[in-house]
Biotite code that builds the C-alpha atoms (Angstrom):
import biotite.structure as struc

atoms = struc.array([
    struc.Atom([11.701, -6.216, -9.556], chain_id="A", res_id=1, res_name="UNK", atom_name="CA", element="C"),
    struc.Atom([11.767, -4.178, -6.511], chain_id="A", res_id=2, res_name="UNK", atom_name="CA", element="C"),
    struc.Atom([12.190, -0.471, -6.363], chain_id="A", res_id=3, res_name="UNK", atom_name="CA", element="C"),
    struc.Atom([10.885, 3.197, -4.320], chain_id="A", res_id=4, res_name="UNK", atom_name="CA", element="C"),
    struc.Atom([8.690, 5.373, -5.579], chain_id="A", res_id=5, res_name="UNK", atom_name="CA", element="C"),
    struc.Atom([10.733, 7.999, -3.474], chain_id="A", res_id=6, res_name="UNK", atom_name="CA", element="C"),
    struc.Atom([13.852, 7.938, -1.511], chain_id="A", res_id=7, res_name="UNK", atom_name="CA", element="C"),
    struc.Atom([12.146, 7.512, 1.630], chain_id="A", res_id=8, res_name="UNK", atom_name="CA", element="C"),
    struc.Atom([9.103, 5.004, 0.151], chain_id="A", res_id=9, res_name="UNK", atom_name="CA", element="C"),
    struc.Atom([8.554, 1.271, 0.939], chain_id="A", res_id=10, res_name="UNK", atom_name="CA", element="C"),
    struc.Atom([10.773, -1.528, -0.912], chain_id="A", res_id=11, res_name="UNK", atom_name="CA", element="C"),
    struc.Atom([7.983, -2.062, -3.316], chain_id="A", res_id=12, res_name="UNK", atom_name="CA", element="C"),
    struc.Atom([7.087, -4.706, -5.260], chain_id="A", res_id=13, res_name="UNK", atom_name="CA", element="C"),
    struc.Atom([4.514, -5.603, -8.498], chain_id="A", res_id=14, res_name="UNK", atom_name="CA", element="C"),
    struc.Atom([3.089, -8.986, -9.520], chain_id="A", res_id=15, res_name="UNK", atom_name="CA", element="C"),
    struc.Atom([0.347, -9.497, -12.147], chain_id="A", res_id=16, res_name="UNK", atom_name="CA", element="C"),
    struc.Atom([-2.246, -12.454, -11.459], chain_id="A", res_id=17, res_name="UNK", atom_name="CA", element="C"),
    struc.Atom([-5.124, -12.947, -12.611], chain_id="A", res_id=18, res_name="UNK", atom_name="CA", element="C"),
    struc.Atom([-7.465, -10.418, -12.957], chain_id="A", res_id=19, res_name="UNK", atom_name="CA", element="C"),
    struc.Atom([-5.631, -8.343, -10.845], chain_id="A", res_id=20, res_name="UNK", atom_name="CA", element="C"),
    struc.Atom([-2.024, -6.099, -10.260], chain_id="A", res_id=21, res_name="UNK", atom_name="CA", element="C"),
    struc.Atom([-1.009, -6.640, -6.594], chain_id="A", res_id=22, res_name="UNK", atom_name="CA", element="C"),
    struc.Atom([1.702, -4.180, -5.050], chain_id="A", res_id=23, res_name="UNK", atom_name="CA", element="C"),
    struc.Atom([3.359, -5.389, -1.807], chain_id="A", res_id=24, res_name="UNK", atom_name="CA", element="C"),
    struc.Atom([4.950, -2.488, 0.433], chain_id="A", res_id=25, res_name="UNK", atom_name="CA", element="C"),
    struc.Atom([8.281, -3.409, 2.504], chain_id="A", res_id=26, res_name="UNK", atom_name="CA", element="C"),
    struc.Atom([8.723, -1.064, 5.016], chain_id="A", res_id=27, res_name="UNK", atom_name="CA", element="C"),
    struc.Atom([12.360, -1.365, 5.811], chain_id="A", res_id=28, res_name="UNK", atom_name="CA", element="C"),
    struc.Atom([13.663, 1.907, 7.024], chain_id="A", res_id=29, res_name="UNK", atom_name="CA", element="C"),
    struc.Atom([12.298, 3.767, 10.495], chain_id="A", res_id=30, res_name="UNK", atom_name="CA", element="C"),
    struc.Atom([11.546, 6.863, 7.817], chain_id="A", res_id=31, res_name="UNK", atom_name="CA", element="C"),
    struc.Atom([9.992, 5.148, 4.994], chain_id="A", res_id=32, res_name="UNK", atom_name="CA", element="C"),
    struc.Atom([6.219, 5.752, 4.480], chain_id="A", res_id=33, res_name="UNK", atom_name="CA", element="C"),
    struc.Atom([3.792, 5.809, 1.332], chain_id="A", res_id=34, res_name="UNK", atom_name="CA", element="C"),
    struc.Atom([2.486, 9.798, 0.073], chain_id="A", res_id=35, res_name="UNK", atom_name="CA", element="C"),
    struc.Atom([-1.314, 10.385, 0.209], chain_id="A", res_id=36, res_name="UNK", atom_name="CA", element="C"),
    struc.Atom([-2.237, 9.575, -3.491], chain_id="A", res_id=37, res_name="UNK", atom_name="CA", element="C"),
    struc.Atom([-5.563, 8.492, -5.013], chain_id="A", res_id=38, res_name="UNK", atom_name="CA", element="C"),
    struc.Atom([-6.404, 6.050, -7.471], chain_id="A", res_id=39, res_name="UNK", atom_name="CA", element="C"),
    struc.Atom([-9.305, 5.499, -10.225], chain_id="A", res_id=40, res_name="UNK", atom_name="CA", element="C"),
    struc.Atom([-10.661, 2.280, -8.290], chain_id="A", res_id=41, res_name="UNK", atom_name="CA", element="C"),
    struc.Atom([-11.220, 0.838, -5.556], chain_id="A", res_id=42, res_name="UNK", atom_name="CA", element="C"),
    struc.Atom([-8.622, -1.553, -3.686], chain_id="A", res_id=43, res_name="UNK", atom_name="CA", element="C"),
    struc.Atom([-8.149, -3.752, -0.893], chain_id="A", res_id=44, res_name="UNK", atom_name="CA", element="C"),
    struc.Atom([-5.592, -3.604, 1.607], chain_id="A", res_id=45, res_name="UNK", atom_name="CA", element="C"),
    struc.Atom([-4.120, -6.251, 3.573], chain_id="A", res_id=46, res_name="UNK", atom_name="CA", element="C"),
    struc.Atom([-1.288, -5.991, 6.488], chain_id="A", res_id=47, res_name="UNK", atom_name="CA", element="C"),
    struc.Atom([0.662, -9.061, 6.185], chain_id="A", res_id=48, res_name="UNK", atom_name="CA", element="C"),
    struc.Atom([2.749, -8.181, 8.863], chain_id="A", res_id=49, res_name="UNK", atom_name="CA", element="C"),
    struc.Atom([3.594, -5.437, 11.536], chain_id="A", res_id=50, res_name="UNK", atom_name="CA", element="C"),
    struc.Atom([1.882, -2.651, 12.152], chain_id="A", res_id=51, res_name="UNK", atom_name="CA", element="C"),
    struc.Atom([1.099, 0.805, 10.641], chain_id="A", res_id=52, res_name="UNK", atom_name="CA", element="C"),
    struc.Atom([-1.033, 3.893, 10.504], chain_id="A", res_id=53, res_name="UNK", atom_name="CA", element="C"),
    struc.Atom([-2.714, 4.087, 7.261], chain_id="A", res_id=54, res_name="UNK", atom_name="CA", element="C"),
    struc.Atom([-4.913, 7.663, 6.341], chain_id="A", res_id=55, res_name="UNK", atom_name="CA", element="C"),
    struc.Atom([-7.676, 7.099, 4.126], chain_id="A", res_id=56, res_name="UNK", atom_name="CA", element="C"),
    struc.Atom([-9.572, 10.374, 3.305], chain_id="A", res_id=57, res_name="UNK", atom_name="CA", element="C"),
    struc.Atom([-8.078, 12.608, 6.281], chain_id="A", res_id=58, res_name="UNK", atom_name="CA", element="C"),
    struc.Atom([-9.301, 9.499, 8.859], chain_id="A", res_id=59, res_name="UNK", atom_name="CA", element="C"),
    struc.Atom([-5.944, 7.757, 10.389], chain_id="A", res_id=60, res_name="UNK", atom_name="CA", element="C"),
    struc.Atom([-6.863, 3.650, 11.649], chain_id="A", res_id=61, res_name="UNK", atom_name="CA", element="C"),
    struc.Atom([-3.803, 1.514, 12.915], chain_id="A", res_id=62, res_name="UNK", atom_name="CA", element="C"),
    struc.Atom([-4.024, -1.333, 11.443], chain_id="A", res_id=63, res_name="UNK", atom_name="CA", element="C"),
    struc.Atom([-1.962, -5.080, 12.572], chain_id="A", res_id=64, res_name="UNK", atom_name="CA", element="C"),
    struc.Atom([-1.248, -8.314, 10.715], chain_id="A", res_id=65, res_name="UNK", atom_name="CA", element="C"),
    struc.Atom([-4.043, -9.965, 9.481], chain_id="A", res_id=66, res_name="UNK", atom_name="CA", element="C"),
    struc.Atom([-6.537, -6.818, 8.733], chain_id="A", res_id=67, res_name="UNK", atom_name="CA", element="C"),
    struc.Atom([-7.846, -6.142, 5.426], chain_id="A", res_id=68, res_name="UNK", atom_name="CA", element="C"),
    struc.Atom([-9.789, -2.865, 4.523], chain_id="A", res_id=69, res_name="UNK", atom_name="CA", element="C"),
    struc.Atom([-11.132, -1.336, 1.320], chain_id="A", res_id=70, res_name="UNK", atom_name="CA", element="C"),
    struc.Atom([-9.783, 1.964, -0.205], chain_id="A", res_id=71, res_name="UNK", atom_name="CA", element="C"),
    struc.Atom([-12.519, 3.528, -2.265], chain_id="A", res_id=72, res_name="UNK", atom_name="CA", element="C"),
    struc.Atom([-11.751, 5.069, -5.652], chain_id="A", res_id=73, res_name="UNK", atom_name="CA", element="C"),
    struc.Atom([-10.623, 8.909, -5.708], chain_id="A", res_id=74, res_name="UNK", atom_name="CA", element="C"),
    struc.Atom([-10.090, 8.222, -1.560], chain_id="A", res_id=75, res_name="UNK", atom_name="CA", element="C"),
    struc.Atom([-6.684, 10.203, -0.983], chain_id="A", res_id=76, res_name="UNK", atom_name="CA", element="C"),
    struc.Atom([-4.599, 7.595, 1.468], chain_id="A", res_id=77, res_name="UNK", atom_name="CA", element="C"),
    struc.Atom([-1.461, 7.046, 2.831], chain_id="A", res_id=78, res_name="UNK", atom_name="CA", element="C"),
    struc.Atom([0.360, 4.431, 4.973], chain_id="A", res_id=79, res_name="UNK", atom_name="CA", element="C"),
    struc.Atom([3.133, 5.212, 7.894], chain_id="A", res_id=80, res_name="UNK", atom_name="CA", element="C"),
    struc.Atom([4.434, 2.171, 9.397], chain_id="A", res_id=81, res_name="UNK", atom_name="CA", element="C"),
    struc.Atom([4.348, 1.999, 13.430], chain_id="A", res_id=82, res_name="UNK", atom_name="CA", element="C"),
    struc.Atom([7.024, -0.985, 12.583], chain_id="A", res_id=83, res_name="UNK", atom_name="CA", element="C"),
    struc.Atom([9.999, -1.383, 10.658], chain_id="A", res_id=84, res_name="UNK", atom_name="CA", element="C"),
    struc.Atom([9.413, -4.662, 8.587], chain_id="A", res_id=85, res_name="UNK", atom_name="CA", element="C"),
    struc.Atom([5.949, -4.064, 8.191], chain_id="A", res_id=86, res_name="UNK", atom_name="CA", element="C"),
    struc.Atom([4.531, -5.350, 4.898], chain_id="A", res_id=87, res_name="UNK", atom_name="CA", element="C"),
    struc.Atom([1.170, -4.144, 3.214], chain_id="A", res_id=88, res_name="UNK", atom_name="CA", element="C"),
    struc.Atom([-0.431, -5.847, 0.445], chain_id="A", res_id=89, res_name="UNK", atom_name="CA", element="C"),
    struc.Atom([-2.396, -3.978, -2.165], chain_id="A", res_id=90, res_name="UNK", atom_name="CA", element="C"),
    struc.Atom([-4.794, -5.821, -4.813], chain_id="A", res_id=91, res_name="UNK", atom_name="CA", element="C"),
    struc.Atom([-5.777, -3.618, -7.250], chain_id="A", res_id=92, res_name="UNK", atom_name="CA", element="C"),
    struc.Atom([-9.041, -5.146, -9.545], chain_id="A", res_id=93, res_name="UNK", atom_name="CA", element="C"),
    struc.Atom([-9.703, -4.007, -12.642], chain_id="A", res_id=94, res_name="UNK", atom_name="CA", element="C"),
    struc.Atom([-6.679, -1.705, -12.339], chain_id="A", res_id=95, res_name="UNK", atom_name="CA", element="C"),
    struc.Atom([-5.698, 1.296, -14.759], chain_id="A", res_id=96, res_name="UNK", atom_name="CA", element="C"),
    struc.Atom([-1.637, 1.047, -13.658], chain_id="A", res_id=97, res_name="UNK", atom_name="CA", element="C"),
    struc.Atom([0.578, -0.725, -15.600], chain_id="A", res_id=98, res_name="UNK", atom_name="CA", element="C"),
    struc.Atom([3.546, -2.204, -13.777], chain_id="A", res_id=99, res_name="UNK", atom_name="CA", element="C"),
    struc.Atom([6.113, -0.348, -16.542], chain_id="A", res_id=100, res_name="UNK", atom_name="CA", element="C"),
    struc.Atom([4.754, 2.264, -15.726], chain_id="A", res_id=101, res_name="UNK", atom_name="CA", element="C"),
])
């Protein structure tokens, strides 16, 4: 299932595996980006294509296919794509999201 977390958001999407929830972030619109939001854990990014500015913690970094970075817990971040079609990865470990929710 694919959906927005607000009009403007990425095409996002939730899978469950393993020991893990992993969101993927489509960014198919020039406007889209993600809102600064925190989480309870800590979770790895990964740009699986494009390129985008991602904020963690008031600090931007541009980031390009193939880089992975960590986003410590209670870290306020954000992602603006530099590219439309640029897809993040998130893997969320030990995660307290549920994907109904």
């Amino acid at each position: 299932m694919q959906y927005r977390t607000h009009d403007d958001g990425p095409l996002t999407t939730i899978r469950i595996e393993p020991g893990a929830v992993v969101v993927e972030m489509l960014f198919d619109m020039p406007e889209s980006f993600c809102r600064l939001h925190s989480h309870t854990f800590d979770h790895t990014m990964y740009c699986v294509e494009g390129l985008a500015l991602v904020e963690i913690d008031g600090a931007g970094r541009v980031v390009t296919k193939g880089d992975s970075y960590l986003v410590e817990a209670h870290k306020q971040h954000g992602v603006r794509p530099l590219q439309v079609g640029t897809v993040l990865r998130c893997r969320h470990e030990h995660a307290d999201i549920h994907p109904d929710g």
